[in-house]
PATI-187409 format. One line per 5 residues: number of its first residue (from 1); for each residue x, y, z of C-alpha. Coordinates in steps of 0.5 Angstrom, whole numbers. Example, Ala and Ser with C-alpha at 12.3 -4.5 7.8 and 13.67 -1.06 7.14 Angstrom:
residues 2
1) 25/-9/16 | 27/-2/14
***
This chain:
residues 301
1) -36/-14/29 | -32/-12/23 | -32/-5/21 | -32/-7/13 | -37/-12/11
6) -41/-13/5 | -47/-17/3 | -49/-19/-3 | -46/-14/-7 | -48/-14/-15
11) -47/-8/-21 | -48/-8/-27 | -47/-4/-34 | -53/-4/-37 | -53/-12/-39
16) -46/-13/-37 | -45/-16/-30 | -38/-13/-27 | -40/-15/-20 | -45/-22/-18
21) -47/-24/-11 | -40/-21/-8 | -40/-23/1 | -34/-21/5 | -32/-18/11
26) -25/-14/13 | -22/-14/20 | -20/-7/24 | -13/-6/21 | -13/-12/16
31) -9/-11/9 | -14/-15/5 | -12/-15/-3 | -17/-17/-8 | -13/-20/-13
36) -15/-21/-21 | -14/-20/-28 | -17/-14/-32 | -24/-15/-32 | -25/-19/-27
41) -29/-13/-22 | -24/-10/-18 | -24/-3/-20 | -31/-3/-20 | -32/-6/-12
46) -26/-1/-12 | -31/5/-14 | -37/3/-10 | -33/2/-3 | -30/9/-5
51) -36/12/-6 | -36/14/-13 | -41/8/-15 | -48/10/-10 | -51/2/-8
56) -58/2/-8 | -60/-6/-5 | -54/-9/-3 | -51/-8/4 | -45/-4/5
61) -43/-2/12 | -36/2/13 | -36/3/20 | -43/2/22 | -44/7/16
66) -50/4/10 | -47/7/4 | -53/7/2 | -55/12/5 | -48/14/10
71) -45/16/4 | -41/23/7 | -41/20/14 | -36/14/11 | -32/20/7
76) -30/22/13 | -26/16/15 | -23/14/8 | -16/15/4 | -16/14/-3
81) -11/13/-8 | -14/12/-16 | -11/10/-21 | -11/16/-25 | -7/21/-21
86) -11/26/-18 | -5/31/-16 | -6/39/-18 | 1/38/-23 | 2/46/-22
91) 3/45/-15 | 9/43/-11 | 10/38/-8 | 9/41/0 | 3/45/-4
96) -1/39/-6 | -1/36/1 | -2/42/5 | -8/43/1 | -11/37/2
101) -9/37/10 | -13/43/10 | -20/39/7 | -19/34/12 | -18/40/18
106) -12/39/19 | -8/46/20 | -2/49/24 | 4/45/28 | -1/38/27
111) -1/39/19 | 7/41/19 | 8/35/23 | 5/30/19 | 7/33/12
116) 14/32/15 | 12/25/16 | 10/23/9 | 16/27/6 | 20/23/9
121) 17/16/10 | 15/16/2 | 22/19/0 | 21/26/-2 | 23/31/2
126) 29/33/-4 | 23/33/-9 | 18/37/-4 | 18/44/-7 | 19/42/-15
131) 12/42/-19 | 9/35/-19 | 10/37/-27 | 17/36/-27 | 17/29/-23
136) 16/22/-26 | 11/18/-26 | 13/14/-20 | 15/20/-17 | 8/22/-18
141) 5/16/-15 | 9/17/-9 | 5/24/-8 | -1/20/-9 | 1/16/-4
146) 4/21/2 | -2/25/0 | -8/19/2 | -4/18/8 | -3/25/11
151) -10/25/14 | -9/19/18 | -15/16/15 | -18/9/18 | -19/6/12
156) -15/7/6 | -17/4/-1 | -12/4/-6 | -12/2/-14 | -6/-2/-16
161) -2/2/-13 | 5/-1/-14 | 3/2/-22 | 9/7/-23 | 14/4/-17
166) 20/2/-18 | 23/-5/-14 | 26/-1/-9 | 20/4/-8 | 14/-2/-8
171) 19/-6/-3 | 19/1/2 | 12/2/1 | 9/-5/3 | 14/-5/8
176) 10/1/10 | 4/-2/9 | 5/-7/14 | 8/-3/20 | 0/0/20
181) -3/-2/26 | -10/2/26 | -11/4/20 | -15/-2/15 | -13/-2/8
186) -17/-6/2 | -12/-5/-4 | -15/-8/-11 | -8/-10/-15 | -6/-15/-21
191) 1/-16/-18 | 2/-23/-15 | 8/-20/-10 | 2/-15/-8 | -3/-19/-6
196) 2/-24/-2 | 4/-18/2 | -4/-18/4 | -6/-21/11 | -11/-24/6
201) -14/-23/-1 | -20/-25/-5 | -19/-27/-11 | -24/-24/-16 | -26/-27/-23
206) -31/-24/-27 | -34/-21/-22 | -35/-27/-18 | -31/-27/-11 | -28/-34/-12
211) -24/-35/-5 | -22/-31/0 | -15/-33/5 | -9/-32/7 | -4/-32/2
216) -2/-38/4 | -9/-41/5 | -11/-41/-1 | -4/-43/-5 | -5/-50/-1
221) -11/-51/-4 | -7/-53/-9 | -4/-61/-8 | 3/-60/-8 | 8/-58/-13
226) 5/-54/-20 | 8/-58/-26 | 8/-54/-32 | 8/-58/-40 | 11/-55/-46
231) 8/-60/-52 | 7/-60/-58 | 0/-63/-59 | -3/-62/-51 | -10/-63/-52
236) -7/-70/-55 | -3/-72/-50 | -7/-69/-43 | -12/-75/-43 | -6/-80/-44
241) -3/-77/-38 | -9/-77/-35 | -10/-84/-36 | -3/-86/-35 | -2/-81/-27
246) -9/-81/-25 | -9/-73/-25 | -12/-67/-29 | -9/-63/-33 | -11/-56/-34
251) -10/-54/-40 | -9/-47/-41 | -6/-42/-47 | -3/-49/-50 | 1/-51/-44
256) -1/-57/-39 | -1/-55/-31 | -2/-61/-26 | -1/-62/-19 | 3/-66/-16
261) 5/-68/-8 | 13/-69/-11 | 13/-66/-17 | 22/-68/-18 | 19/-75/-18
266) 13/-74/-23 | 17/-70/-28 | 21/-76/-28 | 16/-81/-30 | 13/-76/-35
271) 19/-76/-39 | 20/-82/-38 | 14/-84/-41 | 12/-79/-46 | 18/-77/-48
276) 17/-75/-56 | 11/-72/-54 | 15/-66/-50 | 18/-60/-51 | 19/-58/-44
281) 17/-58/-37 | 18/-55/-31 | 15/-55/-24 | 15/-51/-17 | 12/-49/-11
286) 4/-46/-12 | 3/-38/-12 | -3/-35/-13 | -3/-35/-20 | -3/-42/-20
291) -9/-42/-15 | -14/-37/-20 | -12/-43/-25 | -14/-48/-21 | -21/-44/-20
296) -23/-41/-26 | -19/-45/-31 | -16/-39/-34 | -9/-35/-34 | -8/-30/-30
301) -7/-24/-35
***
């Protein structure tokens, strides 16, 4: 049984469809990231799953909960960070999250003890009785984070969170969610090194969700190396290329991307054959943007 699970799943503004036919399920513990460009539908399935957009036709279960219908049962088991900082910026530190343990029922000796924990596994012990005001905004994001985590919550739904985290911060914070056992954690997010750290992740593109797997799945869906072109005329030289390796050049945003299982050798031979006709070339192993460009046909921006 899988404790987060949507069918068909579909939204629109008025006649601008943000969601088309979205299906997937989530396991018990699982960090399962959705990974898109703006635009793509994250934030919007990130609002309905915490239940700030009610559904009325698709089916959404949180926890053998319908959303439809279960919305204040599924509140209980969820911890939320939004985007836009949801801190009372006249509090301190320990106040903001104090507050919140109390909405939770949380109180006494269990409430001092967790608030200890998140100080010290988000690094703000030493900020924790200045007014969040006066912290920076990556400073500010960890409150947010410490304060969705306080309560324990069996799902924790978090917007781009790595927004405002500093290199050091964002490593600690994966690290962070990696050690969760218990807890399942959906996270919406345009950074490539966020999703990899995923269990899984489902790539969305104008609403569509258009694969779904391990990091590392998904980037085999891609043949090989990722040969990049830099031409002066690309539309003129794709079909030669094509015609000469029997591949398919994508085109996007003026450069050439094209597959290749050994893609020293291929570069190569396409300098070699087309050597007036390229500025530069480049080639490495597939991420998962190059994976959104072999699906869609479009850049990941």
């Amino acid at each position: 049984m899988f404790p987060i699970k949507v069918e068909n799943l579909s939204y629109a503004y008025g006649t601008r469809r943000a969601l088309v036919d979205v299906t997937f399920s989530i396991s018990q513990g699982e960090v399962f990231g959705f990974l898109g460009p703006n635009g793509s539908g994250k934030t919007t399935l990130f609002k309905i799953l915490s239940t700030l957009i009610p559904v009325d036709q698709a089916a959404v279960n949180i926890f053998g909960y319908a959303l439809r219908n279960e919305t204040q049962r599924v509140r209980e088991y969820l911890g939320v960070v939004f985007q836009r900082p949801s801190l009372d910026l006249k509090l301190t530190v320990t106040e903001n999250l104090r507050h919140h343990g109390h909405l939770y029922g949380l109180s006494g000796r269990t409430l001092d003890r967790r608030l200890q924990e998140a100080l010290d596994q988000f690094e703000l012990v030493d900020r924790s009785q200045e007014r969040v005001e006066t912290l920076s905004g990556g400073l500010q994001r960890r409150v947010e984070l410490a304060k969705a985590t306080l309560h324990k919550p069996k799902l924790l739904l978090l917007d781009e969170p790595s927004t405002g985290l500093d290199p050091g911060a964002r490593r600690s914070f994966r690290t962070y969610l990696a050690s969760l056992q218990e807890t399942t954690v959906i996270l919406t997010t345009h950074i490539l090194d966020d999703a990899e750290a995923c269990d899984r992740v489902g790539i969305l593109s104008e609403g569509k969700l258009v694969a779904i797997g391990t990091p590392g799945e998904l980037k085999r869906r891609v043949g090989g190396d990722v040969v990049i072109v830099d031409s002066p005329e690309p539309e003129q030289l794709s079909p030669k290329i094509s015609q000469k390796f029997a591949c398919t050049p994508i085109l996007v945003e003026g450069l050439l991307h094209i597959e290749s299982r050994n893609g020293h050798e291929f570069v190569r031979d396409l300098v070699a054959a087309f050597p007036q006709a390229i500025r530069s070339v480049r080639f490495g192993k597939p991420t998962l943007e190059d994976v959104f460009i072999k699906l869609t046909g479009r850049h990941f921006n």
